[in-house]
C-alpha positions in Angstrom: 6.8 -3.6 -1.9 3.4 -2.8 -0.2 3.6 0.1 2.2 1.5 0.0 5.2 -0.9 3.1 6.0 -3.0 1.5 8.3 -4.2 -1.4 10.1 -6.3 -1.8 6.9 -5.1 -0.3 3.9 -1.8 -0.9 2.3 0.1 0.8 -1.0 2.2 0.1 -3.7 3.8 3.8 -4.3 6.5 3.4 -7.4 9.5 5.5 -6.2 10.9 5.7 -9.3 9.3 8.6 -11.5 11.4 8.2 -15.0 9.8 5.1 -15.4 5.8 4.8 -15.1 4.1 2.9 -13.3 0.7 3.6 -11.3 0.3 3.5 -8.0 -2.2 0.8 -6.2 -4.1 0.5 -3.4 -4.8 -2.9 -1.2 -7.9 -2.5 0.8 -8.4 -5.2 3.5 -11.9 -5.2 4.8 -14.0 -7.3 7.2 -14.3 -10.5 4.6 -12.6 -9.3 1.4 -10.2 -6.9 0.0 -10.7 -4.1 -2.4 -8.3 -3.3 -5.0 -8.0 0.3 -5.9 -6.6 0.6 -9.5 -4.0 -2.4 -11.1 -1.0 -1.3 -13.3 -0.4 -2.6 -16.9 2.9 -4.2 -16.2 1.3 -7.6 -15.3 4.4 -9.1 -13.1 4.0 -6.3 -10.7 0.4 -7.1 -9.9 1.7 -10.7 -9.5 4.4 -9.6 -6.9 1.3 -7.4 -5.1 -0.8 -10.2 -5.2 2.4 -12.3 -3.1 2.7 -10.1 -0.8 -0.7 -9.4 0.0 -1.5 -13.1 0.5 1.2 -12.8 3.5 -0.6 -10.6 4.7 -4.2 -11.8 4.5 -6.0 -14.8 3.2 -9.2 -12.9 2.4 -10.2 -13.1 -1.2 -10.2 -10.2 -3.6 -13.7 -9.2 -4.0 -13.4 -6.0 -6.3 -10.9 -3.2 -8.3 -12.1 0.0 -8.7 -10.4 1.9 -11.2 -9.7 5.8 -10.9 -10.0 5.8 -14.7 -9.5 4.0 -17.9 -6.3 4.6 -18.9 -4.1 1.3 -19.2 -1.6 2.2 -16.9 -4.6 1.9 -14.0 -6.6 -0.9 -16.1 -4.9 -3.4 -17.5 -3.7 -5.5 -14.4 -7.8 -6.1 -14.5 -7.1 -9.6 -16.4 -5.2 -10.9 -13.2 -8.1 -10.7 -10.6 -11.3 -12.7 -10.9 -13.7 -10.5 -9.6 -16.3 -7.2 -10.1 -14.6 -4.7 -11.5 -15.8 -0.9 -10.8 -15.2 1.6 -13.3 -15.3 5.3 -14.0 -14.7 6.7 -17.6 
């Protein structure tokens, strides 16, 4: 579930420690959103992706990963778009 933290900006926070998964960020700006970091377990960026769309219709324009592990990096494959990087 994506947790609101402003008019703009909206988190998925995994509440459940013992079994990994990263946390994401949903940027909504003026004309596109900004993804900050997608997790490896693919159905989870699918169910992000759902709920985001009920939220706004603005495409997703770029990810920005925190780093390169998988757990931040592999969702990449689902979104169409730049990603932006840091190693």
């Amino acid at each position: 579930m994506l947790d609101r933290l402003s008019n703009s900006v909206y988190a998925h926070v995994y509440p459940d420690p013992a079994f990994p998964d990263s946390n994401r960020g949903y940027i909504i700006c003026d004309k596109y959103v900004v993804v900050v970091d997608a997790t490896y377990l693919l159905d989870n960026v699918r169910k992000d992706l759902e709920e985001l769309r009920k939220i706004t219709d603005r495409e997703v324009r770029y990810v920005i990963n925190t780093h390169y592990h998988s757990d931040h990096t592999y969702g990449n494959c689902l979104f169409g778009c730049e990603i932006i990087g840091t190693y």
